[in-house]
FIKOLZA-1660 file (N, C-alpha, C; in steps of 0.1 Angstrom, whole numbers, plus 5000, padded with zeros to 4 digits):
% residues 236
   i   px   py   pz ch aa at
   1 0575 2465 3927  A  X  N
   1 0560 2466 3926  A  X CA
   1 0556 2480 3922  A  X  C
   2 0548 2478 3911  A  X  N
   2 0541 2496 3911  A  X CA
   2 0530 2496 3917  A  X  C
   3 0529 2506 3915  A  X  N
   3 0512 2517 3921  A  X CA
   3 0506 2525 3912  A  X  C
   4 0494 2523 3909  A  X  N
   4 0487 2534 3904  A  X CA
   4 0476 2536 3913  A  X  C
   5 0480 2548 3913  A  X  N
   5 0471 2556 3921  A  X CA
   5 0456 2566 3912  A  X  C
   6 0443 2561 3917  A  X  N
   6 0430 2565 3911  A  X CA
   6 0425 2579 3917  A  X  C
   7 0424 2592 3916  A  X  N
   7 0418 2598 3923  A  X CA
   7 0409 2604 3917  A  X  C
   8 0393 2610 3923  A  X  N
   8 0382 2618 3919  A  X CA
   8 0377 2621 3930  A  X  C
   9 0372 2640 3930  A  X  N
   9 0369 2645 3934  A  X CA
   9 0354 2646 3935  A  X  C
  10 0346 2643 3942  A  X  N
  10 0333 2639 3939  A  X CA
  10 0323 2644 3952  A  X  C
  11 0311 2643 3955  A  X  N
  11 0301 2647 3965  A  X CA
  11 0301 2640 3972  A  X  C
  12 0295 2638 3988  A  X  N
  12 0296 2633 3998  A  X CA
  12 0282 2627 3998  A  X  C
  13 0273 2617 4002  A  X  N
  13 0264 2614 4006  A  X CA
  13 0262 2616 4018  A  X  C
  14 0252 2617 4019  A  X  N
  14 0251 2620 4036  A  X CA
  14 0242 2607 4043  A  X  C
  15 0242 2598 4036  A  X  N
  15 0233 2582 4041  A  X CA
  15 0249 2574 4041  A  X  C
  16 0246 2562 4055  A  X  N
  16 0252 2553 4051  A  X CA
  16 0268 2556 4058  A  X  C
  17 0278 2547 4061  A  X  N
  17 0290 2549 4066  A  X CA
  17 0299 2558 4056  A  X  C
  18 0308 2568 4063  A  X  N
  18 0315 2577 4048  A  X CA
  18 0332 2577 4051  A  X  C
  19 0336 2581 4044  A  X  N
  19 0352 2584 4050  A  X CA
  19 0355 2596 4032  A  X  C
  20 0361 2607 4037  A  X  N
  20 0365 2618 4030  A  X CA
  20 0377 2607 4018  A  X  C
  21 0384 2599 4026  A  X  N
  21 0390 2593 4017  A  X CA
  21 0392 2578 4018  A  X  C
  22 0396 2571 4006  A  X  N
  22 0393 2554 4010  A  X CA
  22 0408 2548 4006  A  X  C
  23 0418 2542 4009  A  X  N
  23 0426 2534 4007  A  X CA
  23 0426 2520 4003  A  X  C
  24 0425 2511 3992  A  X  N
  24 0418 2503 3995  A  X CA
  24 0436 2494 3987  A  X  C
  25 0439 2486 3997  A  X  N
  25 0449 2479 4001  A  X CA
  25 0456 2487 4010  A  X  C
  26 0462 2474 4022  A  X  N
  26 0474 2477 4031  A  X CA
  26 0484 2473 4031  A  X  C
  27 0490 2476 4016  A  X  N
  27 0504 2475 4013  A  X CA
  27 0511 2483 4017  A  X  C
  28 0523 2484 4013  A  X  N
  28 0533 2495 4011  A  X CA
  28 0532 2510 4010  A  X  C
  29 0524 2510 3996  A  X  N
  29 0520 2518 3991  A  X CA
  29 0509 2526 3996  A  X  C
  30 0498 2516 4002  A  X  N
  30 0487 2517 4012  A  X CA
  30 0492 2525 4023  A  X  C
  31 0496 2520 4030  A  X  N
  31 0504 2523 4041  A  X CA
  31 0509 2539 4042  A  X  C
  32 0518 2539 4033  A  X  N
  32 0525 2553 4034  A  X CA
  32 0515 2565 4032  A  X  C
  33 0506 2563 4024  A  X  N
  33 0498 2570 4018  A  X CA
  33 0488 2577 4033  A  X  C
  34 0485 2563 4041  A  X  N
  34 0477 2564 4050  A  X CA
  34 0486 2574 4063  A  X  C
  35 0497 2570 4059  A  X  N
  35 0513 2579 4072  A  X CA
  35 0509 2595 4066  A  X  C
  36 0506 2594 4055  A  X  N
  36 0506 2612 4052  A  X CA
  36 0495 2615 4054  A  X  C
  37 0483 2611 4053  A  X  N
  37 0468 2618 4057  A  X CA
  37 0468 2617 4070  A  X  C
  38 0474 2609 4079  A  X  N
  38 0469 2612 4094  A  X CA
  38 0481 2619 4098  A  X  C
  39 0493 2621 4094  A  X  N
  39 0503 2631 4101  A  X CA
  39 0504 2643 4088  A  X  C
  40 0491 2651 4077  A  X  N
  40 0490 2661 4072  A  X CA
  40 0486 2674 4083  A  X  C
  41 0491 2684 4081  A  X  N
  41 0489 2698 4088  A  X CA
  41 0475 2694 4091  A  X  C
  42 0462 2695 4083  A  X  N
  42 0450 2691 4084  A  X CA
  42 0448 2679 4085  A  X  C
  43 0445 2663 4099  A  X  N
  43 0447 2652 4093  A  X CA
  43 0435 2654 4087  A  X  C
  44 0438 2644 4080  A  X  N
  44 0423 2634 4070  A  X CA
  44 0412 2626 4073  A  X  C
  45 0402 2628 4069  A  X  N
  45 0395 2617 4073  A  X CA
  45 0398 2602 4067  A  X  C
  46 0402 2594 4064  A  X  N
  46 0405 2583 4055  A  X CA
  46 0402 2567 4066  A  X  C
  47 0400 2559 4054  A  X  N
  47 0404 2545 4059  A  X CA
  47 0415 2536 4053  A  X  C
  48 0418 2527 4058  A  X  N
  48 0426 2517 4048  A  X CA
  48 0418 2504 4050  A  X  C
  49 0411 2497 4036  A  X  N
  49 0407 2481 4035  A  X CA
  49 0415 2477 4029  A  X  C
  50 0421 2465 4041  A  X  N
  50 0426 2452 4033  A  X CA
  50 0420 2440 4041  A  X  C
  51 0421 2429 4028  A  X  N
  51 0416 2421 4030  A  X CA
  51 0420 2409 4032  A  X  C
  52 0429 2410 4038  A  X  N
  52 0437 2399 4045  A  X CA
  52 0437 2406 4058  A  X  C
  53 0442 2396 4069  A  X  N
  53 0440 2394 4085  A  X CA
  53 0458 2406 4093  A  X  C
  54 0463 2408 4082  A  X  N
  54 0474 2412 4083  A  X CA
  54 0485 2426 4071  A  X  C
  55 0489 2433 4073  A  X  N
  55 0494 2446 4061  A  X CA
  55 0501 2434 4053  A  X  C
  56 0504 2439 4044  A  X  N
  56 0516 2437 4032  A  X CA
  56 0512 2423 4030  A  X  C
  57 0499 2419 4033  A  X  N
  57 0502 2405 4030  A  X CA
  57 0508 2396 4019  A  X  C
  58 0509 2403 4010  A  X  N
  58 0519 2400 3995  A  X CA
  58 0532 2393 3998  A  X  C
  59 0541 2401 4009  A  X  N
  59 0547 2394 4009  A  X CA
  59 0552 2384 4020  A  X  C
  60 0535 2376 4027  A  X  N
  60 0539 2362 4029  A  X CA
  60 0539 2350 4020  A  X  C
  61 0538 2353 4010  A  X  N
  61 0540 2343 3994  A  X CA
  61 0551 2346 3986  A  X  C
  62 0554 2357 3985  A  X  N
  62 0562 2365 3977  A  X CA
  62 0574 2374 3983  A  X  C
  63 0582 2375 3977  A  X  N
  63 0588 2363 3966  A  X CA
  63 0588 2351 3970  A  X  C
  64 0589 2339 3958  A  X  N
  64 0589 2326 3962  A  X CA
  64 0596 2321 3972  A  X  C
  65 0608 2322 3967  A  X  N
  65 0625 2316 3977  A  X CA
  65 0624 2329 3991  A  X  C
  66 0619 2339 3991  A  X  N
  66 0619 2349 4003  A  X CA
  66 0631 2355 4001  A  X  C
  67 0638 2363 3994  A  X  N
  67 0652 2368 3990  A  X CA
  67 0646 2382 3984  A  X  C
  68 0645 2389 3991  A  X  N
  68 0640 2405 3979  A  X CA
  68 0654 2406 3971  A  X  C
  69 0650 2413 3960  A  X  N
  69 0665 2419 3949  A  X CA
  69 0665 2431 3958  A  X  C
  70 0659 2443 3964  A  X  N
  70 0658 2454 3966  A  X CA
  70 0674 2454 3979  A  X  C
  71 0682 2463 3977  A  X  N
  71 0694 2460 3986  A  X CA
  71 0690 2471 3999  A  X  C
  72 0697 2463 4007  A  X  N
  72 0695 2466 4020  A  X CA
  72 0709 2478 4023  A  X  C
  73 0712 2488 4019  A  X  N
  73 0726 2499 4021  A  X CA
  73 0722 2504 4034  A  X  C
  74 0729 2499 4046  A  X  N
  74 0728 2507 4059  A  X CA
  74 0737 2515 4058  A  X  C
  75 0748 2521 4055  A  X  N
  75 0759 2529 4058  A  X CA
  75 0761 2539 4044  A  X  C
  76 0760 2546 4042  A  X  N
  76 0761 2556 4032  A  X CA
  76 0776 2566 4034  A  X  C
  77 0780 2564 4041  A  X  N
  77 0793 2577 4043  A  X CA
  77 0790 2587 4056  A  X  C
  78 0778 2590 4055  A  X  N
  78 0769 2601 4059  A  X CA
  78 0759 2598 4072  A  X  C
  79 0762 2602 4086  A  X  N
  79 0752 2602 4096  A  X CA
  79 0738 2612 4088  A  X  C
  80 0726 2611 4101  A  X  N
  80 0721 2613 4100  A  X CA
  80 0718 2634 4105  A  X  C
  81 0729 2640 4110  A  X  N
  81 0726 2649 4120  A  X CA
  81 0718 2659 4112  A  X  C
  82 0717 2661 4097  A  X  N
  82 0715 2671 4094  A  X CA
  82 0703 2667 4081  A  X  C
  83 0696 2677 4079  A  X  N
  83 0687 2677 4068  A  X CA
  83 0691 2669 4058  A  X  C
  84 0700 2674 4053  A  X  N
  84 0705 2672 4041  A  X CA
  84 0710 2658 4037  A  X  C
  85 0717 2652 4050  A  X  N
  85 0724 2639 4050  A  X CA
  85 0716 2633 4054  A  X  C
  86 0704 2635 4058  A  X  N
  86 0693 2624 4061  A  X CA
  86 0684 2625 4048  A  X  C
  87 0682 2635 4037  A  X  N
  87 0680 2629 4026  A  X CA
  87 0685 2620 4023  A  X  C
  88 0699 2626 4022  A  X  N
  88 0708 2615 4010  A  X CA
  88 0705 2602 4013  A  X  C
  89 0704 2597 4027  A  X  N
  89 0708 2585 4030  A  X CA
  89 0696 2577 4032  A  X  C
  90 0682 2586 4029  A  X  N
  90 0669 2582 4026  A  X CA
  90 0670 2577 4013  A  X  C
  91 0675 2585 4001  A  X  N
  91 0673 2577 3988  A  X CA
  91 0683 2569 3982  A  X  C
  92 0691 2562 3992  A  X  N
  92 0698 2552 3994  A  X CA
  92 0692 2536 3998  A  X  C
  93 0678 2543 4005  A  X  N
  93 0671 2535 4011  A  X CA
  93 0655 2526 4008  A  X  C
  94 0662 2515 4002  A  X  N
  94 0648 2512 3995  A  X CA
  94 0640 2503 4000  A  X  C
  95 0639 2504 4013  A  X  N
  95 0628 2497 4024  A  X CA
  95 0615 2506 4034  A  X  C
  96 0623 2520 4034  A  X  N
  96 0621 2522 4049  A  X CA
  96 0602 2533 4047  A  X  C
  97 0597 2534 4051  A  X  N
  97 0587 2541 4048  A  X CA
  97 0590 2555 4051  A  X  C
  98 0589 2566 4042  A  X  N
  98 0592 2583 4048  A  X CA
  98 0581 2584 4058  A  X  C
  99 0593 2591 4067  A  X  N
  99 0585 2595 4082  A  X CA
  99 0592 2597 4092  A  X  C
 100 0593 2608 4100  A  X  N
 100 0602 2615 4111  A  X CA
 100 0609 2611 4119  A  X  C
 101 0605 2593 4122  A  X  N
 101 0609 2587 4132  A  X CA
 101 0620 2581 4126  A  X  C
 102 0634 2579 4133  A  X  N
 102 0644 2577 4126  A  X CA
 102 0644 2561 4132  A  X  C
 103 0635 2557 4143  A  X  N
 103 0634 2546 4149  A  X CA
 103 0626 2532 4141  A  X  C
 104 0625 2541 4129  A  X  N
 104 0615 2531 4120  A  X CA
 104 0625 2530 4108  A  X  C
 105 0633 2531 4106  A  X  N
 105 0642 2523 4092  A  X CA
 105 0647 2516 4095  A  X  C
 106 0647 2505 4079  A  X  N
 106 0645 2493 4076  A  X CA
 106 0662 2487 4081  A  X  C
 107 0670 2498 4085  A  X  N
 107 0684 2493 4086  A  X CA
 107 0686 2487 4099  A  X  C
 108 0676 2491 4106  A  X  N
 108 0674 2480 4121  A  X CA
 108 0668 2472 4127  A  X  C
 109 0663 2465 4113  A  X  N
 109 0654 2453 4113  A  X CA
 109 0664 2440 4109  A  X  C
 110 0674 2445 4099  A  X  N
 110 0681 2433 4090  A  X CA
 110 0694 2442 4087  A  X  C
 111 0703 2430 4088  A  X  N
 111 0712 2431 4084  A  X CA
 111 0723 2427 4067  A  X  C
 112 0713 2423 4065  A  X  N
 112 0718 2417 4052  A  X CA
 112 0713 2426 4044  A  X  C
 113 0722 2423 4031  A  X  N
 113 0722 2432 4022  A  X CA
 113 0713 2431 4011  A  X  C
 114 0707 2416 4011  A  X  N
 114 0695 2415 4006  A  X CA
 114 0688 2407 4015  A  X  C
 115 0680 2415 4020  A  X  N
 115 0672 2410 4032  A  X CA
 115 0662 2402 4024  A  X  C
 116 0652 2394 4037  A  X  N
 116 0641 2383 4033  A  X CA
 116 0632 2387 4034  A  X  C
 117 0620 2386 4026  A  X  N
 117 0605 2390 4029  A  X CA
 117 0600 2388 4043  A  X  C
 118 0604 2378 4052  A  X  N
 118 0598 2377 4065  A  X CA
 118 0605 2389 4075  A  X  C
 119 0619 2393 4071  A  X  N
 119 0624 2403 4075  A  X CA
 119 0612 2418 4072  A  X  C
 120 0612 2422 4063  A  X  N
 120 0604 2429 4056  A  X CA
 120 0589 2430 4063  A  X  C
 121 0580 2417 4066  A  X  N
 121 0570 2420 4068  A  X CA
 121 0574 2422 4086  A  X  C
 122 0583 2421 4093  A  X  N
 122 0583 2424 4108  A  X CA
 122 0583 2437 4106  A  X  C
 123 0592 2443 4097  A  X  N
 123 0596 2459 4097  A  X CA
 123 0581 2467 4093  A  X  C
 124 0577 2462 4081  A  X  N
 124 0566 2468 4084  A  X CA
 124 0549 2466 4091  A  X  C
 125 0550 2458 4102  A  X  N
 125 0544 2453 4110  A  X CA
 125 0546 2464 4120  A  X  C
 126 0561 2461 4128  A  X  N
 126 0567 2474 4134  A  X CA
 126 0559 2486 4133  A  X  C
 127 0557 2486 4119  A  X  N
 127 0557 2503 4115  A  X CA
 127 0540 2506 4118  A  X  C
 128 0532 2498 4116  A  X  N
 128 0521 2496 4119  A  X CA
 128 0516 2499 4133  A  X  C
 129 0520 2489 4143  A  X  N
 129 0523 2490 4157  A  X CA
 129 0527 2503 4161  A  X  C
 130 0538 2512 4159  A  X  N
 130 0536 2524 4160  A  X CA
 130 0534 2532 4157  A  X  C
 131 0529 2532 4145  A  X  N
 131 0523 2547 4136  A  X CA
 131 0507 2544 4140  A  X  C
 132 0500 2532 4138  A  X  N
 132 0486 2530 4143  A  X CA
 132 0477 2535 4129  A  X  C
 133 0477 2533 4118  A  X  N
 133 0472 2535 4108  A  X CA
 133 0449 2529 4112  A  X  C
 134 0446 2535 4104  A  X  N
 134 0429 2533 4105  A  X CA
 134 0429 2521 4094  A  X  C
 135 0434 2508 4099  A  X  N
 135 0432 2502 4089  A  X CA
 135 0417 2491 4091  A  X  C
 136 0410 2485 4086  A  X  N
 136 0400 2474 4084  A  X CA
 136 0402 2465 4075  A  X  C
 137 0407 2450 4082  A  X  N
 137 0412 2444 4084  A  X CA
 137 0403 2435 4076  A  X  C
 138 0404 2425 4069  A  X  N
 138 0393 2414 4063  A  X CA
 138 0379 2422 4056  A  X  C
 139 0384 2435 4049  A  X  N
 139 0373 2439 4044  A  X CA
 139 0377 2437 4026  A  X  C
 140 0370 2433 4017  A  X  N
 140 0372 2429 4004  A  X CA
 140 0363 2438 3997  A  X  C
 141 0369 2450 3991  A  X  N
 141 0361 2455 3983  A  X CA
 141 0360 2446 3971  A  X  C
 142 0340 2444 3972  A  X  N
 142 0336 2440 3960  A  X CA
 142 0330 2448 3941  A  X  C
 143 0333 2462 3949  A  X  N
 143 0331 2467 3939  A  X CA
 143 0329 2484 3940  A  X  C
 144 0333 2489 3930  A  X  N
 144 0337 2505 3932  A  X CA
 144 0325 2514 3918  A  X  C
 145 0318 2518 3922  A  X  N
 145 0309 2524 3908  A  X CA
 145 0303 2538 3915  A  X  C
 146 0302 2545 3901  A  X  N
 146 0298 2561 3907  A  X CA
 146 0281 2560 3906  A  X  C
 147 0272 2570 3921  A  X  N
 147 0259 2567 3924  A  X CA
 147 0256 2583 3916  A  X  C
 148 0248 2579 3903  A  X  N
 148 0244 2594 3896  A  X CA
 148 0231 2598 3903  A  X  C
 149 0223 2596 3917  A  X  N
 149 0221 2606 3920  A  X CA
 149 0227 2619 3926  A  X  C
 150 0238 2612 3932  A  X  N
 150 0240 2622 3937  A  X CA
 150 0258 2622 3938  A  X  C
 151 0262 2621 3927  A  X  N
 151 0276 2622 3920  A  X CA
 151 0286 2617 3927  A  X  C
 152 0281 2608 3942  A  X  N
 152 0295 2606 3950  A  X CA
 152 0301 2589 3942  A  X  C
 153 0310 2586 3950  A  X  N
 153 0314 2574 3948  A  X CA
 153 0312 2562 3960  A  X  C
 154 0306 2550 3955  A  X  N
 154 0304 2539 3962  A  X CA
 154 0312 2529 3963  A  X  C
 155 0322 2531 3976  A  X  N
 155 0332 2518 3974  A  X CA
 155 0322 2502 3982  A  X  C
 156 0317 2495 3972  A  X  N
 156 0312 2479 3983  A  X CA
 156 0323 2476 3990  A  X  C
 157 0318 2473 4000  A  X  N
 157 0325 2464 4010  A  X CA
 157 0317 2451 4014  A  X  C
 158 0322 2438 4012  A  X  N
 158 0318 2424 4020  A  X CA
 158 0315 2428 4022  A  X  C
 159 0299 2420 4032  A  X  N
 159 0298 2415 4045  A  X CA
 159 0298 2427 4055  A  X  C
 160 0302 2443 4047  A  X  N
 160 0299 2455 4056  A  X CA
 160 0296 2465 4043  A  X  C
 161 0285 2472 4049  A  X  N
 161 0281 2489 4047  A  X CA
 161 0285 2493 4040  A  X  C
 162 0275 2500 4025  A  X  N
 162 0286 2506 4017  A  X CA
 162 0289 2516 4021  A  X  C
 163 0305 2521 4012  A  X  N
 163 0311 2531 4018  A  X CA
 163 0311 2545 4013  A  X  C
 164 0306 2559 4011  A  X  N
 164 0310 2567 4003  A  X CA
 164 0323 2579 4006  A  X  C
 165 0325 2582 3993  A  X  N
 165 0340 2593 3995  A  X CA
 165 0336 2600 3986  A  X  C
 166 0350 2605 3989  A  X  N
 166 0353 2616 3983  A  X CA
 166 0365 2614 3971  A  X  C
 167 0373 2609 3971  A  X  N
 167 0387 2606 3971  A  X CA
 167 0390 2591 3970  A  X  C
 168 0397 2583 3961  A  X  N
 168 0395 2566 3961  A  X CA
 168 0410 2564 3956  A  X  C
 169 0417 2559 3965  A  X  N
 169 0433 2555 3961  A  X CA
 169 0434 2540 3957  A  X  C
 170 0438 2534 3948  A  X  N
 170 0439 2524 3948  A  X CA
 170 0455 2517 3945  A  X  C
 171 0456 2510 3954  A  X  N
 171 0470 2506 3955  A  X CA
 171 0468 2491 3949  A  X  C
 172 0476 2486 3938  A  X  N
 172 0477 2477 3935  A  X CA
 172 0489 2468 3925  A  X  C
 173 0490 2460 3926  A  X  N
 173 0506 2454 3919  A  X CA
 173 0506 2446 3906  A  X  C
 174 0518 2452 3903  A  X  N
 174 0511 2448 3882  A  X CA
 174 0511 2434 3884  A  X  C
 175 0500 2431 3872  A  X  N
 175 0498 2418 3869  A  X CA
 175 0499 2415 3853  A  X  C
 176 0500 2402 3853  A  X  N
 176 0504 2396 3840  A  X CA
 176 0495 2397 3830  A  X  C
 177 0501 2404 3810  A  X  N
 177 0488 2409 3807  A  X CA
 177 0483 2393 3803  A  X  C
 178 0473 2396 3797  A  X  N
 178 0467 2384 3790  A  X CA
 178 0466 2380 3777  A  X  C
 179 0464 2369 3772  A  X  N
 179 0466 2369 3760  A  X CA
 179 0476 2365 3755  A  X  C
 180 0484 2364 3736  A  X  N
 180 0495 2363 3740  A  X CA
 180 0498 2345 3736  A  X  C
 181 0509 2345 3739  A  X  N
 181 0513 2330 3739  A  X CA
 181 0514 2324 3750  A  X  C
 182 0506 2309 3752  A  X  N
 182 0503 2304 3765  A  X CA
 182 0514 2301 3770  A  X  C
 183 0509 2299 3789  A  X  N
 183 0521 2295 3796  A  X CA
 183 0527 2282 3799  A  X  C
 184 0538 2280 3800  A  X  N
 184 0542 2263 3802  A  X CA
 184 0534 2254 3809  A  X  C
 185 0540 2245 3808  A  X  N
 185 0525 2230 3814  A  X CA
 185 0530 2235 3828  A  X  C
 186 0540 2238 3834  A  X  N
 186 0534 2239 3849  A  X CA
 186 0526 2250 3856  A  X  C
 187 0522 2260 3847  A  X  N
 187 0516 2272 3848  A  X CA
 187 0525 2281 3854  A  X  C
 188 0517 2292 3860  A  X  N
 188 0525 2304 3866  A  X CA
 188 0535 2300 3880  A  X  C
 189 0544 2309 3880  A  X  N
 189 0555 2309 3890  A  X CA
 189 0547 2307 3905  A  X  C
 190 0538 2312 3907  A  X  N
 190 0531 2314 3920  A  X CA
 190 0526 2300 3921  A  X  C
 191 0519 2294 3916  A  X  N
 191 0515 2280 3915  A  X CA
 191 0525 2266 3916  A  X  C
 192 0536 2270 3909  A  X  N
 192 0548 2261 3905  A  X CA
 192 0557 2254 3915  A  X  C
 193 0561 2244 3923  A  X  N
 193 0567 2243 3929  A  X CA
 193 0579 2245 3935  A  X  C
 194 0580 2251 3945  A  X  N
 194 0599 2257 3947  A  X CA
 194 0603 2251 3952  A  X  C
 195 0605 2233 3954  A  X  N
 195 0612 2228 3956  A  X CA
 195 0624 2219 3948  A  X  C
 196 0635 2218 3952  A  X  N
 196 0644 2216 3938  A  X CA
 196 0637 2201 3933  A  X  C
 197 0638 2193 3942  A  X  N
 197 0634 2181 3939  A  X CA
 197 0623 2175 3928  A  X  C
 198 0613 2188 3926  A  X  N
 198 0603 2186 3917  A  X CA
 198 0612 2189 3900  A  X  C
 199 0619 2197 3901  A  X  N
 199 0627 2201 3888  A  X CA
 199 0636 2195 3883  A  X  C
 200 0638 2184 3893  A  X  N
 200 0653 2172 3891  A  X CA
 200 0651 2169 3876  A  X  C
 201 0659 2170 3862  A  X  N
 201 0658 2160 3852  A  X CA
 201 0647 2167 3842  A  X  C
 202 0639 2178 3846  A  X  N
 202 0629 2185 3835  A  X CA
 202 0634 2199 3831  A  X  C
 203 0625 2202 3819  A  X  N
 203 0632 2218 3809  A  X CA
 203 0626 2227 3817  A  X  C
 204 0629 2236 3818  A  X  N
 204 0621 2249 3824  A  X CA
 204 0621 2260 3822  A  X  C
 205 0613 2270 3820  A  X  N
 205 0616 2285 3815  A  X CA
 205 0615 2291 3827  A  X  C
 206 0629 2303 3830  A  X  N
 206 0628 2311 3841  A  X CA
 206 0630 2325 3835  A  X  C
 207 0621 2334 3837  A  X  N
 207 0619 2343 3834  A  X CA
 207 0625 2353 3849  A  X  C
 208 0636 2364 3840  A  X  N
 208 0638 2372 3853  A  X CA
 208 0650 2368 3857  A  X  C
 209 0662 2380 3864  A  X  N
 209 0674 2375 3860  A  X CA
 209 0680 2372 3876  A  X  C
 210 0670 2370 3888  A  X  N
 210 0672 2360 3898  A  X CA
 210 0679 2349 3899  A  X  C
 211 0692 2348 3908  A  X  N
 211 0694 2332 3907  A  X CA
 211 0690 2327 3917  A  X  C
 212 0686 2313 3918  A  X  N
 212 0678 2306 3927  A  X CA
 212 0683 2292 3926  A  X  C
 213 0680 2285 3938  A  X  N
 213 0686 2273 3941  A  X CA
 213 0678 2264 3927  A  X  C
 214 0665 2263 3928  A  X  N
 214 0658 2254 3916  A  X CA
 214 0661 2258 3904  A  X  C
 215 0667 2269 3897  A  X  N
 215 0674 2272 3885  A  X CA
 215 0686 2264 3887  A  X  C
 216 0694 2267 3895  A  X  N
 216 0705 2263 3896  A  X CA
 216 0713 2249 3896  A  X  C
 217 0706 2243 3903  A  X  N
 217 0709 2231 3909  A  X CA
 217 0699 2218 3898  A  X  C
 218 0689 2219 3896  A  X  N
 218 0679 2211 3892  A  X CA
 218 0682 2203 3879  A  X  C
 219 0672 2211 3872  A  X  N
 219 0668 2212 3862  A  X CA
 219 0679 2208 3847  A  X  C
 220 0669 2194 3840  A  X  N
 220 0681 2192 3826  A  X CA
 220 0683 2207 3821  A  X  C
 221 0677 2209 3817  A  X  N
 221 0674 2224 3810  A  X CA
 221 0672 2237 3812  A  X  C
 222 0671 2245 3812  A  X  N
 222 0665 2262 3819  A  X CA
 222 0667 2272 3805  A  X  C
 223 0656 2271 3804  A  X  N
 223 0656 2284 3792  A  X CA
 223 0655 2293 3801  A  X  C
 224 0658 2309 3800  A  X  N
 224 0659 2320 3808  A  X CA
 224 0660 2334 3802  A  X  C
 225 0655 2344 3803  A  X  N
 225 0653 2352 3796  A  X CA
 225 0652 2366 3805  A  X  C
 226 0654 2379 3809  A  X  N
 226 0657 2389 3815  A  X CA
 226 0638 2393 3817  A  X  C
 227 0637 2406 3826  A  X  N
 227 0628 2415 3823  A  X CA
 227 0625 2422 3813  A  X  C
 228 0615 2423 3804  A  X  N
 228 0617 2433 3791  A  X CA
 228 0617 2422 3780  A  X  C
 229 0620 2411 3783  A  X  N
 229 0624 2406 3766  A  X CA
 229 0616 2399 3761  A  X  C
 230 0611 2395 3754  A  X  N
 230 0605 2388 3746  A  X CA
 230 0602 2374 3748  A  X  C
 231 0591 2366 3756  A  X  N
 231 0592 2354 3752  A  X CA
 231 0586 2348 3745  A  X  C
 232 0591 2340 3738  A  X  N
 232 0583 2327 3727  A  X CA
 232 0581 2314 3733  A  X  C
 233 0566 2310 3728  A  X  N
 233 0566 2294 3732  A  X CA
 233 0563 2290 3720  A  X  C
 234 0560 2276 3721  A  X  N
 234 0552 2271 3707  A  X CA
 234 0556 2271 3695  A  X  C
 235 0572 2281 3694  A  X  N
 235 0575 2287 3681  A  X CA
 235 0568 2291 3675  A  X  C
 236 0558 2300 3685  A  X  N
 236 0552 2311 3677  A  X CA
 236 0567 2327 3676  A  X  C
% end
């Protein structure tokens, strides 16, 4: 998943609920971001909106099958006793959120090597639970626009108080562009059924170089094609 991150330095209002800084998802990305403004030399003033009842909610849908590609390496060669070996064996580590507490990596949630998304969201549930992030919970920003009287920024929030900052991070996960050549009659992978039995005896395009029980097992046919390459429909 990427991130892009939005930032502008802008004026404070003085009407209305405010926060120096706004987070707006409690992902991953969200998350960490929120671990460094409240454990900075100076903390921060910030919030985190998300709008679901729970962090990372992405991935209670996602991935389909629940299998992340991202590998789970607990053992590196290398303890932890020393600066240096506790880098190394951080960028070995493609779960764990950076942060002091050695009680919070991902290597003592799961043991597998490619751990499950339900795995994943306990760990960073965990992490939540003890770090205690300023998050607001069921808030949906409806809309982000700059107020030219008075140069600040206006994040909407549903159903609550607009918000002004200073500072506007936006954490969010690439999406599909548009346009283009249309998608197969069963539409997008998120919509599509992951059970084999729907695939028994039909063609299918799998994009992405995952193997999965409904590629595998099912399907007369399976066109398939990597990350990066090209697809054609329609014989265009």
């Amino acid at each position: 998943m990427r991130v892009f991150l939005w930032s502008m330095m802008l004026v404070l209002s003085e009407t209305r609920s405010r926060s120096d800084y706004c987070i707006i998802g409690g992902g991953p990305a969200g998350l960490q971001m929120a671990h460094f403004m409240q454990n900075s030399k100076k903390p921060m003033d910030y919030v985190v909106f998300e709008r679901h009842s729970r962090p990372a909610s992405f991935f209670q849908k996602f991935p389909r099958h629940r299998k992340l590609i991202s590998i789970n390496k607990r053992y590196t060669g290398r303890n932890s006793s020393t600066p240096e070996n506790r880098e190394y064996n951080l960028r070995h580590d493609w779960h764990s959120f950076i942060t002091d507490d050695d009680g919070l990596l991902f290597k003592d949630f799961s043991e597998k090597y490619f751990p499950s998304a339900d795995e994943y969201l306990q760990y960073v549930e965990a992490f939540v639970r003890r770090t205690k992030p300023l998050i607001k919970y069921r808030h949906s920003v409806t809309g982000v626009g700059r107020i030219k009287a008075n140069s600040s920024i206006n994040a909407g929030i549903a159903n609550k108080h607009d918000r002004y900052l200073y500072v506007l991070h936006i954490e969010k996960g690439v999406q599909a562009q548009k346009g283009g050549s249309s998608l197969p009659e069963n539409g997008p992978s998120d919509s599509a059924s992951s059970d084999a039995a729907d695939a028994s005896g039909q063609t299918m395009m799998k994009r992405g170089k995952k193997e999965e029980n409904v590629v595998l097992q099912a399907p007369a046919y399976c066109h398939r094609n990597g990350e990066g390459e090209r697809t054609r429909l329609g014989g265009r």
